[in-house]
C-alpha positions, -999 to 999 in steps of 0.1 A, spaced: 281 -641 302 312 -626 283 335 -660 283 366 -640 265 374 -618 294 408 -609 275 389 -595 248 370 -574 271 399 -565 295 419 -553 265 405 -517 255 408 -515 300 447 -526 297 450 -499 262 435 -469 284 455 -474 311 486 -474 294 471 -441 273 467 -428 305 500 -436 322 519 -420 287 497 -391 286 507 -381 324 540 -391 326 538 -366 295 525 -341 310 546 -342 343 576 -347 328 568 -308 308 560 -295 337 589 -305 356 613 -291 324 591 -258 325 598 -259 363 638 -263 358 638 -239 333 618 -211 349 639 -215 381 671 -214 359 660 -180 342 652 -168 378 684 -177 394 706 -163 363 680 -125 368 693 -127 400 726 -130 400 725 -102 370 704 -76 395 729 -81 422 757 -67 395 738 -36 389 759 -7 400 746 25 383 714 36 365 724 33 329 729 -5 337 695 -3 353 677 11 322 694 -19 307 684 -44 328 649 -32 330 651 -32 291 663 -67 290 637 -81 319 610 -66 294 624 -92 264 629 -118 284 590 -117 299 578 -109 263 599 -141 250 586 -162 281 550 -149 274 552 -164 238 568 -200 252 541 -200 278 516 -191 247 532 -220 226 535 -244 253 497 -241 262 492 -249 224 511 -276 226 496 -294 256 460 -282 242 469 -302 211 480 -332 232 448 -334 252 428 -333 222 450 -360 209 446 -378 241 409 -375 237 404 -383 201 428 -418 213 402 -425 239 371 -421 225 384 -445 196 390 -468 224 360 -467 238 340 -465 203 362 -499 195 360 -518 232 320 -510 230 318 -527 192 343 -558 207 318 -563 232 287 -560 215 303 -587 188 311 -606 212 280 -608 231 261 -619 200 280 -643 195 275 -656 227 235 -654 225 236 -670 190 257 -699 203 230 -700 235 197 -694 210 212 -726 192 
């Protein structure tokens, strides 16, 4: 029987605040790609109503093909992003695990030795 349940509850406390910071990561992004998509959106809108003849058409239509090309590359760089913070995210956990697994296993000899005594 593992007597220092600290020790063993620690790695358990570390992943779930590795877990709560890695979401409320990722939620918070979202929510700022959200409010920034829906800002873009709302400004196209308010430009399209303004359109009064066809050379400010070819213009807008010009413009609405950079702006999705420049969205395309933040969307492109934002997936690399959060790709690179999941594999950070995993790297941190598997360490956690790799160390909470060698804790326990130290600790559990221990134990036997001081029982085999």
């Amino acid at each position: 029987m593992v007597k220092n349940i600290k020790g063993f509850t620690q790695p358990v406390s570390k992943l779930v605040e590795l877990n709560t910071h890695h979401f409320d990561s990722l939620v918070q992004a979202q929510k700022e790609a959200a409010e920034n998509y829906r800002t873009i959106v709302q400004s196209r809108m308010e430009a399209a109503s303004e359109i009064s003849d066809p050379v400010a058409l070819a213009q807008f239509i010009t413009d609405q093909m950079a702006l999705a090309q420049s969205s395309y590359e933040k969307m492109v760089n934002n997936s690399r992003a959060l790709f690179e913070g999941l594999s950070s995210y995993n790297s941190d956990v598997i360490e956690l695990f790799q160390k909470s697994t060698a804790q326990l296993k130290d600790q559990v000899d221990k134990e036997k030795e001081l029982v085999d005594k």
